[in-house]
matplotlib code that plots the C-alpha trace (Angstrom):
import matplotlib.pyplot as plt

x = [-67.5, -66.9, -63.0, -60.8, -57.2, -54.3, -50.8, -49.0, -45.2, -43.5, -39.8, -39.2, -41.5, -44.8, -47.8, -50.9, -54.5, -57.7, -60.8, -63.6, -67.5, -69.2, -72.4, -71.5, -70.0, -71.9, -70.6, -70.1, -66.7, -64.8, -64.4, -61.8, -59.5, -58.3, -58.2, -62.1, -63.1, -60.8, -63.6, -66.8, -68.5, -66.5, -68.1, -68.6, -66.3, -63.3, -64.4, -64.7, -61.0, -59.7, -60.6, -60.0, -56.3, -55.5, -56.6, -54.0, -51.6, -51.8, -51.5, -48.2, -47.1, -47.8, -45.2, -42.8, -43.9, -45.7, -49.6, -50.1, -52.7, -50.8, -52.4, -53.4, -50.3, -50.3, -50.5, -53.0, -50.5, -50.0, -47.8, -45.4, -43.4, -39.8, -37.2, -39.9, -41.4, -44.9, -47.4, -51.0, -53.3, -56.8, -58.5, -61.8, -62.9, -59.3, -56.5, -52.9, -50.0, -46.5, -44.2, -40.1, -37.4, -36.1, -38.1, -41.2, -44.2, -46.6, -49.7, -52.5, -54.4, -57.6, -56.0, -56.8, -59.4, -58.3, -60.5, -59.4, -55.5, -56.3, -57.8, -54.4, -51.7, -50.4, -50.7, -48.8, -46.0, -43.9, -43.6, -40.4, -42.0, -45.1, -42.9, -40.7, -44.6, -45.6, -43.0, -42.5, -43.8, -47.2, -50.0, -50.6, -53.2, -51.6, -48.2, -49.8, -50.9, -48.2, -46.2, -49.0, -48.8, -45.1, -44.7, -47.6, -45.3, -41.7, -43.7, -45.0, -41.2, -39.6, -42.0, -39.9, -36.8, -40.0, -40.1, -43.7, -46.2, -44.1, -45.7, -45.2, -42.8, -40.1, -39.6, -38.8, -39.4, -35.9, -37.0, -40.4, -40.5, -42.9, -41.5, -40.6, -39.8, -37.1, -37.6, -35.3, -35.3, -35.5, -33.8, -37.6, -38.2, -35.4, -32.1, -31.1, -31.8, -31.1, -30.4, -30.7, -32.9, -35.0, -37.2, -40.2, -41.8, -45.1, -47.9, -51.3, -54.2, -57.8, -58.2, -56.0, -52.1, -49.7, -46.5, -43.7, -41.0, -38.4, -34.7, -33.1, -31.1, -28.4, -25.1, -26.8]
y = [136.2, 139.4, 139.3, 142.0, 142.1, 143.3, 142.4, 142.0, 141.4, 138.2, 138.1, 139.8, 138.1, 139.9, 137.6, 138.1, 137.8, 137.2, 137.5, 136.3, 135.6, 132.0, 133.7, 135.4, 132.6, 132.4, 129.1, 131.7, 133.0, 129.6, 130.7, 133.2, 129.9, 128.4, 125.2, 125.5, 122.1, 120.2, 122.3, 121.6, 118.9, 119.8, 120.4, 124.5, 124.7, 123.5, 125.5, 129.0, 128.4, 127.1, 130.4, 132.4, 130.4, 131.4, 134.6, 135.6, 133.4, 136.0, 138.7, 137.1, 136.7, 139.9, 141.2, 139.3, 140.3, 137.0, 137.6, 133.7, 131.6, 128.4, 125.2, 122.3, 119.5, 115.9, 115.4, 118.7, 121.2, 124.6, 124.4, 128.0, 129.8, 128.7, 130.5, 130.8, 128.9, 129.9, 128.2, 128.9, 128.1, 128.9, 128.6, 129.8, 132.5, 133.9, 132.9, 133.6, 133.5, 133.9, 133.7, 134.1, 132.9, 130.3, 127.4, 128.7, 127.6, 129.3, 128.0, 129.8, 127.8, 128.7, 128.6, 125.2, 125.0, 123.4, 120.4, 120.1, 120.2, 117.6, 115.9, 116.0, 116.6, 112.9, 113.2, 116.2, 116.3, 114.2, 113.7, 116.0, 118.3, 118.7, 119.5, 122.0, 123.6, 123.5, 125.4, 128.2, 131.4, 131.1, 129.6, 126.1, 125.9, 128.9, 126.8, 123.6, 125.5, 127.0, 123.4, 122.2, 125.3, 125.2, 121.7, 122.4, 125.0, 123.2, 120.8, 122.8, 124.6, 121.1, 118.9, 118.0, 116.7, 114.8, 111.1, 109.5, 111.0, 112.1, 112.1, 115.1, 113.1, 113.8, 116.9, 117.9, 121.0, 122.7, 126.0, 128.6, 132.0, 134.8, 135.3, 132.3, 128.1, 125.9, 122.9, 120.1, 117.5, 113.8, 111.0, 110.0, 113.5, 113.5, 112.1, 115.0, 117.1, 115.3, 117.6, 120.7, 123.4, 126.0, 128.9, 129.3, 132.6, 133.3, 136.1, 135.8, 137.9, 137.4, 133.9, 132.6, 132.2, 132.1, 130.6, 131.0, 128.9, 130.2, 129.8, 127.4, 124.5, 123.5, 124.3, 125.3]
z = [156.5, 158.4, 159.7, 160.9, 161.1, 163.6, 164.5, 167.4, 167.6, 169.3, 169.5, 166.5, 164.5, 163.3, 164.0, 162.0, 163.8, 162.3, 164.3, 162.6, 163.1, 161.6, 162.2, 158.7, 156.6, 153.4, 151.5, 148.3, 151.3, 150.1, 146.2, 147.4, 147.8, 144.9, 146.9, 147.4, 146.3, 148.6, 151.4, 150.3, 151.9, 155.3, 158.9, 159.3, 161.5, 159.7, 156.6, 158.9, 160.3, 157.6, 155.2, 158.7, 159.1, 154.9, 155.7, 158.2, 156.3, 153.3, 155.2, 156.5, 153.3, 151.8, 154.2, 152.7, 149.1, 148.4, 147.2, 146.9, 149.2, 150.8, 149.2, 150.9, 150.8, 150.9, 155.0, 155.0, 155.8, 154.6, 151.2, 151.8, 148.6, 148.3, 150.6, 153.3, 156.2, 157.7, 160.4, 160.9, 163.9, 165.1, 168.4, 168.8, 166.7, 165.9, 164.0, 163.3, 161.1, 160.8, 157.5, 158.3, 155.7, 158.9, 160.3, 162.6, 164.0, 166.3, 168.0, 169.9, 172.6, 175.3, 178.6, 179.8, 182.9, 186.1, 185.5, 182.1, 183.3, 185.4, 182.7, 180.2, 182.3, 182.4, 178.2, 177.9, 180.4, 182.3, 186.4, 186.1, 183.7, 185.9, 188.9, 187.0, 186.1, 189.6, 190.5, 188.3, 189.3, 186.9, 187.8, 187.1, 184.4, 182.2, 183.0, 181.4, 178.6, 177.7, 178.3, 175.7, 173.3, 173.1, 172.1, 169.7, 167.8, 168.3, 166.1, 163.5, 163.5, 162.9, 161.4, 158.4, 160.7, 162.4, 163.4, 161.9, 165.0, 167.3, 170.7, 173.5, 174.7, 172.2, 173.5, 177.0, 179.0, 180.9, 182.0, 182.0, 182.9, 182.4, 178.7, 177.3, 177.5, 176.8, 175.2, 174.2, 171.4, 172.4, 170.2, 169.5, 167.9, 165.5, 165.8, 163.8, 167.2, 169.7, 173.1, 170.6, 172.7, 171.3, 172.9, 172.9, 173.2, 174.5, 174.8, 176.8, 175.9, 177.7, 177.7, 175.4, 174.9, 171.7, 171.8, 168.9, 168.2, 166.0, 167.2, 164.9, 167.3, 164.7, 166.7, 169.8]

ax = plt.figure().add_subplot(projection="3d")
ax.plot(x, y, z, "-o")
ax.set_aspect("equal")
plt.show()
């Protein structure tokens, strides 16, 4: 599968982009993953970002002098060396990655339409969180998105302090601007985190966003 590779930095974090094209997956790509078996009989798509996803996730990594692909754990997420924490995400044809020795998780997202925001707002924020949106001096959709993004990575950041499925409502959104959001933990999140708040940084780049969460709340 043809790929190509860049880097762009997010609050001092170096995030890891693959850009990749299905149109050249060849099933013969997949034996460059150990885990190759656990792919096999899975939809294209899935099998495109997923090698696309452990791509970027190397490369991540690598900058932290680890030359190991992440396996596949027991709940399907990403299995990271000891001492590190990494996240991966796709959207469309790109994905990312991002290794840090603290808890981190990014997320990369097509800005949602205005039909579609319509669509999910209910699901993703709250009466008070849609007003705080509305207000803020971005424009709705990319507002929602990032709302959507950002609880996407507080997630992947914290999963292990995690309730079973915890909904968007476990977190709460306290301020946006035209760098990052502030989120905070809900009792239903973790009781672990409860109030804690953590920023979220964001980037937006033709059509899509990325958000990164890495502050740690512990004594915040």
């Amino acid at each position: 599968m043809h790929t190509t590779h860049h880097t762009v930095s997010l609050a001092g974090h170096t995030l890891h982009l693959i850009d990749f094209l299905p149109a050249t997956f060849t099933h013969a790509d997949l034996f460059w993953l150990p885990h190759h078996n656990a792919l096999a009989h899975c939809a294209l798509k899935r099998q495109t970002e997923h090698l696309a996803g452990r791509i970027a996730a190397l490369h991540a990594l690598q900058e932290h002098g680890f030359s190991t692909i992440p396996a596949i754990g027991l709940a399907g997420e990403p299995c990271w060396p000891q001492g590190v924490s990494g996240s991966i995400s796709h959207s469309g044809q790109r994905a990312v990655a991002v290794v840090a020795p603290h808890p981190v998780g990014v997320d990369i997202e097509a800005q949602f339409s205005p039909a579609l925001c319509n669509e999910l707002a209910v699901s993703i924020v709250t009466a008070q969180e849609q007003a705080l949106l509305a207000d803020c001096a971005l424009p709705f959709t990319l507002a929602l998105t990032l709302a959507f993004s950002a609880k996407e990575s507080l997630y992947k950041a914290f999963s292990s302090l995690a309730q079973p499925f915890p909904g968007f409502a476990c977190t709460h959104i306290t301020a946006i601007d035209e760098q990052h959001l502030e989120l905070c933990f809900l009792a239903e999140f973790s009781p672990q985190l409860i109030d804690k708040k953590v920023n979220i940084y964001w980037q937006a780049d033709h059509g899509q966003v990325m958000t990164l969460a890495v502050d740690l709340p512990f004594g915040a």
